[in-house]
ROLUMVO-982436 format. One record per residue (C-alpha): residue number from 1; residue in one letter; x, y, z. Coordinates in steps of 0.25 Angstrom, whole numbers. Each point is the difference from the previous one (the first is absolute). Layout:
+------+------+-------+-------+-------+
! resi ! resn !     x !     y !     z !
+------+------+-------+-------+-------+
!  NUM !    a !     X !     Y !     Z !
...
+------+------+-------+-------+-------+
This chain:
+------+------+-------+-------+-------+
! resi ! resn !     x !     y !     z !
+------+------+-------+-------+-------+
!    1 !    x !    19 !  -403 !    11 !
!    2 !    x !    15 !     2 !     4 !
!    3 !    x !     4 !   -11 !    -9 !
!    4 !    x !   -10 !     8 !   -13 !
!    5 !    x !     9 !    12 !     4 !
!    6 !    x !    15 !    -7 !    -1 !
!    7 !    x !    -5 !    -6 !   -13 !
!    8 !    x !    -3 !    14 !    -6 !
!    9 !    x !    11 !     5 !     3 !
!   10 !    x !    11 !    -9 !    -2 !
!   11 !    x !     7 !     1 !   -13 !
!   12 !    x !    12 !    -5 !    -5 !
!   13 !    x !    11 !     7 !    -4 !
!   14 !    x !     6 !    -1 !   -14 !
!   15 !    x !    15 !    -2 !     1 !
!   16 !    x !     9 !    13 !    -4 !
!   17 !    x !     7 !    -5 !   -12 !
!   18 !    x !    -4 !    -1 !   -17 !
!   19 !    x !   -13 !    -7 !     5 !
!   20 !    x !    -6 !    15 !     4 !
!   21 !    x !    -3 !    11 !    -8 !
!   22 !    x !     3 !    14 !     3 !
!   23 !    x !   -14 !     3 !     3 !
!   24 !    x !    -2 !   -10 !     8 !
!   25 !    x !    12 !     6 !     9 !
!   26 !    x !    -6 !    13 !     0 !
!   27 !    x !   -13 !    -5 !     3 !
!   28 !    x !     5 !    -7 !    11 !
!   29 !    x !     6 !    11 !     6 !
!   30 !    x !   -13 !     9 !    -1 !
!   31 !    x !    -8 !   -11 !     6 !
!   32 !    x !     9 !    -2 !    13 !
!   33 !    x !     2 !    15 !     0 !
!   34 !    x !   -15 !     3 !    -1 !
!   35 !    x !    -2 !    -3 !    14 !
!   36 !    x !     8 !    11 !     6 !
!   37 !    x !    -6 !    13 !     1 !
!   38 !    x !     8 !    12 !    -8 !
!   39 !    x !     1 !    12 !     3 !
!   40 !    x !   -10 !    11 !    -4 !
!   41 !    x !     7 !     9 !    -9 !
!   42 !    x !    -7 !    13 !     4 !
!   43 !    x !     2 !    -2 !    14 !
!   44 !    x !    14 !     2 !     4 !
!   45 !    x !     0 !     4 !    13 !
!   46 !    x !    10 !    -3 !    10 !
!   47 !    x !    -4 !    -6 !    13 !
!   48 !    x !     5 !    12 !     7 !
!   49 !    x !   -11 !     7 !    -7 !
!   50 !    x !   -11 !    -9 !     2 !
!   51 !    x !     1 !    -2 !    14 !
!   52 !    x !     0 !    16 !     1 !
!   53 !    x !   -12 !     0 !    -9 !
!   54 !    x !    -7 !   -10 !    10 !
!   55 !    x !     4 !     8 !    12 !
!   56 !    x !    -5 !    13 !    -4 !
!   57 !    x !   -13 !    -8 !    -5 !
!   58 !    x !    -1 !    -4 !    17 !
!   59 !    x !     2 !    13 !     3 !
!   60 !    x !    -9 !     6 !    -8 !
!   61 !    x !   -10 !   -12 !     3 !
!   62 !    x !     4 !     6 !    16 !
!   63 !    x !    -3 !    11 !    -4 !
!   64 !    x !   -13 !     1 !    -5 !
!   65 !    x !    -5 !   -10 !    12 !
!   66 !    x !     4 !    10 !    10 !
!   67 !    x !    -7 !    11 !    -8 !
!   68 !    x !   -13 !    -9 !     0 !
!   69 !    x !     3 !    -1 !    16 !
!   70 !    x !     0 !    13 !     3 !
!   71 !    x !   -12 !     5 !    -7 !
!   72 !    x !    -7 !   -10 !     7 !
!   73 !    x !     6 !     6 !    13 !
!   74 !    x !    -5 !    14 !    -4 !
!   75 !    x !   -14 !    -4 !    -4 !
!   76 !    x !     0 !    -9 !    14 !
!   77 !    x !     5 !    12 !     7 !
!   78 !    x !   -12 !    10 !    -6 !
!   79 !    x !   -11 !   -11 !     5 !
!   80 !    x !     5 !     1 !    14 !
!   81 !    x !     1 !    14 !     0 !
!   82 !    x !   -13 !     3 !    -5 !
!   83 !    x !    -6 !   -12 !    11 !
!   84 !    x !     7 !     7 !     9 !
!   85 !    x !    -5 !    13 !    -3 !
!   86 !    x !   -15 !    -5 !    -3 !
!   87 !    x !     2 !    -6 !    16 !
!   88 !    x !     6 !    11 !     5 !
!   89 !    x !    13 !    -5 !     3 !
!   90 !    x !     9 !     7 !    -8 !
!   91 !    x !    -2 !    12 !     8 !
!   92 !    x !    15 !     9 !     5 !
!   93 !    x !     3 !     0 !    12 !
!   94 !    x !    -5 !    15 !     2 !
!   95 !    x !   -15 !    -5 !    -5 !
!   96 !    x !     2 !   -11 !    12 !
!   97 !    x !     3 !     9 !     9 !
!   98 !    x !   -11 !     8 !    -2 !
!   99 !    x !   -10 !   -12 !     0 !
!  100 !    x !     4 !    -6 !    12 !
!  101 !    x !    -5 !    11 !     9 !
!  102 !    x !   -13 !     2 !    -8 !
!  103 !    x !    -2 !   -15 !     2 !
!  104 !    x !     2 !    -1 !    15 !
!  105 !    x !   -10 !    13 !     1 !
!  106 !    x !   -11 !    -9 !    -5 !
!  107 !    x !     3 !   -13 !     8 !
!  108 !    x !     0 !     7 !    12 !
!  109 !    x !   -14 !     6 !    -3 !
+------+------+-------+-------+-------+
């Protein structure tokens, strides 16, 4: 297999003199230079201004996660106060007070 690749690749080159053709120069440079990315024309942003644009994307990724978070706190919060409530333990410390007395009335009858 290595040796199908080597063959497919190598080529020999044409020495520079009135053997080769203009084109055959300006094909040659296009072939070796076709294997290096260019760069897009449209975007021309430095790399100050990408890495600014990739760290506001983090924070605004942060952001949102800590928004998801605390929603989830509030609606956990709301289902223990409303167990607490249907069990009778979210009650002030007034309404505990008042309780106590009335529940040691009946364990004493």
């Amino acid at each position: 297999m290595s040796n199908a690749w080597n063959q497919t690749h190598w080529m020999k080159r044409l020495p520079v003199g009135p053997m080769t053709t203009p084109e055959y120069n300006e094909w040659w440079v296009r072939r070796v230079n076709d294997n290096i990315p260019k760069p897009i024309h449209g975007n021309n942003q430095s790399i100050e201004e990408h890495l600014r644009k990739l760290e506001v994307e983090k924070l605004r990724k942060g952001k949102n996660k800590a928004k998801e978070d605390l929603d989830s706190l509030k609606t956990d919060y709301k289902k223990l106060r409303l167990s607490m409530r249907i069990t009778g333990l979210g009650k002030t410390s007034e309404q505990w007070r008042e309780e106590i007395p009335e529940e040691k009335n009946k364990v004493d009858r």
